[in-house]
N, C-alpha and C positions, 0 to 999 in steps of 0.2 A: 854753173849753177846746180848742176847736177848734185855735185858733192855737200853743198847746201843743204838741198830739199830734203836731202837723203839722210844727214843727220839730224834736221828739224823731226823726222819722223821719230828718231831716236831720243831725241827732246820730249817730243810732246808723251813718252813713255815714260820721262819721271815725270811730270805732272800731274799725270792722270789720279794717283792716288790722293797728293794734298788737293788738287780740285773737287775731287768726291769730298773728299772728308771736311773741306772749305767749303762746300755749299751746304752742307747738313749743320755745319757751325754758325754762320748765319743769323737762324733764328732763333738759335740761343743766346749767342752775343747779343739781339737786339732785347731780345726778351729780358736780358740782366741788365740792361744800359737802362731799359725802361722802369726797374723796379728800382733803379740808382744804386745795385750791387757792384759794387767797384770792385770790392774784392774778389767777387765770382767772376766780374769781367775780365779782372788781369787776369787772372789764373788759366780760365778755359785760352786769353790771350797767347799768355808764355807754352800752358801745354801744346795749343795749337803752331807754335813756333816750332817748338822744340820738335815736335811730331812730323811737321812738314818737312823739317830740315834733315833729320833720322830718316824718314823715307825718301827723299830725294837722293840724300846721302848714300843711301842703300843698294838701289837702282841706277844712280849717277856713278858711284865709284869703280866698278863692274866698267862699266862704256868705256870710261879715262882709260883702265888695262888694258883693255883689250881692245882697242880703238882702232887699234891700224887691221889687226887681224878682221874686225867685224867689215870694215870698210874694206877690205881687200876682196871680202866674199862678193862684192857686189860684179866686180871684174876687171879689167887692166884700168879704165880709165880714171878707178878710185883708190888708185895703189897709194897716194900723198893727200889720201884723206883725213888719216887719222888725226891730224890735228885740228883740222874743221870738227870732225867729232871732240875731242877733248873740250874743244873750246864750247859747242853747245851744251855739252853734257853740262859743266860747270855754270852756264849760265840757266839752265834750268834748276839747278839746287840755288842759285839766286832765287830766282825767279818764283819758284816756291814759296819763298819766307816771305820775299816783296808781296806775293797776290795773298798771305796772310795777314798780314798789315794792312793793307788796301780793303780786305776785308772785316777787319776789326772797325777802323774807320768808318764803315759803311753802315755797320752796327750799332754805331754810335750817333748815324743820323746826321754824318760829315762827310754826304756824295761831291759836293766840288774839292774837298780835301784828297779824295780819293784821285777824283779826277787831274787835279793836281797834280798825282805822283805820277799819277799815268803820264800827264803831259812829257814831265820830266825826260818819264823813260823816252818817249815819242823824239820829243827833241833833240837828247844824247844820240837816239838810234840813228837818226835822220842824220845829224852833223858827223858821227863817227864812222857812219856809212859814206859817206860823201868824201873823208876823208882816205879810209882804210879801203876799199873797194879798188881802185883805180890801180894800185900800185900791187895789193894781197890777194883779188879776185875774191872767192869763198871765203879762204882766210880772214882776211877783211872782214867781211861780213856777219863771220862767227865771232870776230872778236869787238865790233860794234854791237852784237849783241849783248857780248859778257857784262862790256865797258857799260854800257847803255842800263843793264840790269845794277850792277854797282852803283850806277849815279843815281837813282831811283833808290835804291836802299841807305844810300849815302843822305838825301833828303828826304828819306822817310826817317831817318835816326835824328837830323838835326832837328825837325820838327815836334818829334818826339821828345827830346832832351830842351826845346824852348818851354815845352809845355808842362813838363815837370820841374824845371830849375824857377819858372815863373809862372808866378798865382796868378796873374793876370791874362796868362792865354790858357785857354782852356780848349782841347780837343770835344767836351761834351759837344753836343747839337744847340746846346743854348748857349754856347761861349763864344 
């Protein structure tokens, strides 16, 4: 578990930035959902994608390199950590672009949509943990997460693509 916890901290270090930068967006997004600017809402949407993703990317790509070195510093018993790192690393630049979306949604005055995604990931985490764990230990674990984030962006995109391919579902708050 050790090896875990240890890369979770190294996780929660690319977040940090698209989470700053995702709660100050926010009350923008709601503030342009509110005046019905669709077009100020995609945009500050996709900037805020594309930004969360860049700086995950930034911060996450650094960890993948140098993974096993970083984890090595910790001392003998994280020598075959590096891949538990790799794998959160990579799931925190998921996990970035997901809690942008989740957050656009929320702007838009579609908290159980959000909730939703979240269940998703919950669910994936929960069943690929149950799965991966017993046989991968840590491993496992970082890679129910990855999995867990993918499935959650995977049904944040089809939801997505229902709602623009058809006039009749609408992601607004009154759709």
């Amino acid at each position: 578990m050790g090896l875990y916890n240890s890369s979770g901290y190294w996780r929660q270090a690319i977040l940090f930035l698209p989470a700053t930068i995702g709660a100050s967006l926010l009350p923008i997004l709601s503030n342009l959902n509110g005046k019905h600017d669709r077009q100020g809402f995609l945009r500050v949407v996709v900037t805020g994608i594309f930004l969360n993703a860049c700086l995950a990317i930034l911060v996450g790509l650094p960890m993948v390199v140098f993974s096993r070195s970083i984890m090595r510093s910790y001392g003998r018993g994280f020598d075959d950590g590096g891949n538990v790192l790799s794998m959160m690393a990579l799931s925190g630049v998921v996990i970035a672009v997901n809690n942008h979306i989740s957050r656009a949604v929320a702007g838009m005055g579609r908290m159980w949509l959000s909730f939703r995604f979240d269940l998703s990931w919950s669910l994936a985490s929960v069943i690929l943990s149950v799965i991966l764990i017993p046989r991968y230990g840590a491993l496992g674990l970082a890679t129910a997460a990855l999995l867990a984030a993918i499935v959650q962006s995977a049904y944040q995109g089809i939801v997505i693509a229902s709602a623009r391919s058809r006039p009749s579902i609408s992601l607004s708050a009154s759709g």
